[in-house]
N, C-alpha and C positions, 0 to 999 in steps of 0.2 A: 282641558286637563288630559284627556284621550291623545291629545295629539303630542304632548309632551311625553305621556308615556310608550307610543309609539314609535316616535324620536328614540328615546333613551335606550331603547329597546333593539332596535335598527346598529343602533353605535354599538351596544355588545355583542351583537353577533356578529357582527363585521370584524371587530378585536378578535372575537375568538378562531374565525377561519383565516386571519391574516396570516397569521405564523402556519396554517397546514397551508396553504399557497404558495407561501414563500419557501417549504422546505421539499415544493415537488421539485425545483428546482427547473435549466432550463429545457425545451424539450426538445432531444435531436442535438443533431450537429456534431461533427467530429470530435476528437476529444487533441489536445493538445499536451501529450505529454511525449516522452522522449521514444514511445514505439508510434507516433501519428506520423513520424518522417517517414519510413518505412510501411506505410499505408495500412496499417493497422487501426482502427476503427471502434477502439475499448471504451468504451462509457464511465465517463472521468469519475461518478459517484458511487457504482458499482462494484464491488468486485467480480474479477474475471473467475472461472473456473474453466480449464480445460482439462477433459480427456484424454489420453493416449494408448493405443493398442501397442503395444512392443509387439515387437516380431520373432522374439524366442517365446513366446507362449505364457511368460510369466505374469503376476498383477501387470495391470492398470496405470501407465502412470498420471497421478494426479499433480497441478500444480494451481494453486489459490493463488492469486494476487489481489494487492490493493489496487489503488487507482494513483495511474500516472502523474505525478508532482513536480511542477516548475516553481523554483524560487526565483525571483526579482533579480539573484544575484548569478543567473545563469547555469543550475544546477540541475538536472532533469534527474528523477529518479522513479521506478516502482521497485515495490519489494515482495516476493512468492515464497512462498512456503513449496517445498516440493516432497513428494513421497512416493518411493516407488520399491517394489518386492522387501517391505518389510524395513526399510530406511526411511528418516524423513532429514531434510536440509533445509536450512535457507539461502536464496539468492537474492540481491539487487540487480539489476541491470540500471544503469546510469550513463549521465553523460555530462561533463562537465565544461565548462563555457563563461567561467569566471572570472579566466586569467590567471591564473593561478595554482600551483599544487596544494590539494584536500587531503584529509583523512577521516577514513569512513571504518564506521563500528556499527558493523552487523552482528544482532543477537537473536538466537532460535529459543524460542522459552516454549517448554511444554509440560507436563501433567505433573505433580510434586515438584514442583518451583525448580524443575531441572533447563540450565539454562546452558548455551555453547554460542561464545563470541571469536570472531574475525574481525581483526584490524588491516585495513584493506588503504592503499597508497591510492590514490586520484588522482591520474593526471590531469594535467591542461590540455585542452583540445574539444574540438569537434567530433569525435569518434566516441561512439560508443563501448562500453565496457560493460564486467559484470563483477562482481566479490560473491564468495559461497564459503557457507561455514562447512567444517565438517559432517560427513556425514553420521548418523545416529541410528541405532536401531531404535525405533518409534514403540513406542511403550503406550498401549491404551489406543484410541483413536487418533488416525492422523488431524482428524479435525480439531482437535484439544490444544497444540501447537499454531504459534502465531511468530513473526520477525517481523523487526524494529532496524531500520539503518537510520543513522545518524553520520551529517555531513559537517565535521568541522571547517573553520575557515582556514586553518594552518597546516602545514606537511607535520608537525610534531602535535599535532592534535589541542594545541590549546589555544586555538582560534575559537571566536563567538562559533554555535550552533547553525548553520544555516539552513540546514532541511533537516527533518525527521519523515521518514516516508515509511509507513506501517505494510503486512500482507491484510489486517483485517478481515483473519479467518478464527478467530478463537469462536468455539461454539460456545451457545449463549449457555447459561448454568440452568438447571434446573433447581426451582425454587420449593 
């Protein structure tokens, strides 16, 4: 009977650590999205955060990105939040590889459900590109603001969905 309850025992902790194993994900290795041509080296499940010193002396510029996203259907995207002396935007940078002319709907959503979209033309090709919404004077923390692009499959935007690629910078709420 010991040995049955030992068994049984064995089998739930193994269920319970299976899922935190599998969500460290893999470790190392270049990351594959549309800035690893360019030898940039961004950790697909992270996001980036970089720093900038301007050179007229004013803030900081900060820019939050999600992580670099390939769809199946040849579409490379990341999407950054960006903010700098008192402005915050959003950017994509993409690159599209489909065959085809996309349209892309970038939105910068931030604090009081204040939202600003750009409808942004895709072309075909191998070159890189980028779409930016306007910019905003930032209200509250830049970190409070997060963008969302969205790649249709058609030039008039009513093709199936093919990527949504987040910045995955909203800060968490306090409970």
């Amino acid at each position: 009977m010991n040995l049955r309850v030992i068994g049984l025992a064995t089998v739930v902790v193994f269920t319970a650590l299976l899922p935190l194993a599998a969500s460290a994900g893999p470790a190392g290795g270049p990351s594959v999205g549309p800035m690893a041509r360019y030898g940039a080296d961004t950790p697909r499940a992270a996001p980036t955060v970089t720093l900038q010193e301007p050179e007229n002396g004013d803030a900081a510029a900060v820019e939050r990105c999600g992580p670099a996203l390939t769809s199946r259907d040849g579409i490379e995207a990341q999407t950054c939040v960006l903010s700098e002396n008192g402005d915050t935007w959003g950017r994509t940078y993409y690159r599209n590889a489909s065959g085809g002319e996309l349209r892309s709907v970038l939105s910068l959503m931030g604090p009081g459900g204040r939202t600003v979209q750009s409808h942004c033309a895709v072309e075909d090709g191998d070159e890189p590109g980028s779409c930016e919404t306007p910019r905003e004077r930032t209200v509250g923390k830049p970190a409070r603001y997060w963008a969302v692009a969205e790649f249709a499959g058609s030039a008039d935007g009513t093709g199936p969905l093919l990527l949504r690629s987040g910045s995955n910078s909203a800060a968490p709420s306090a409970s």
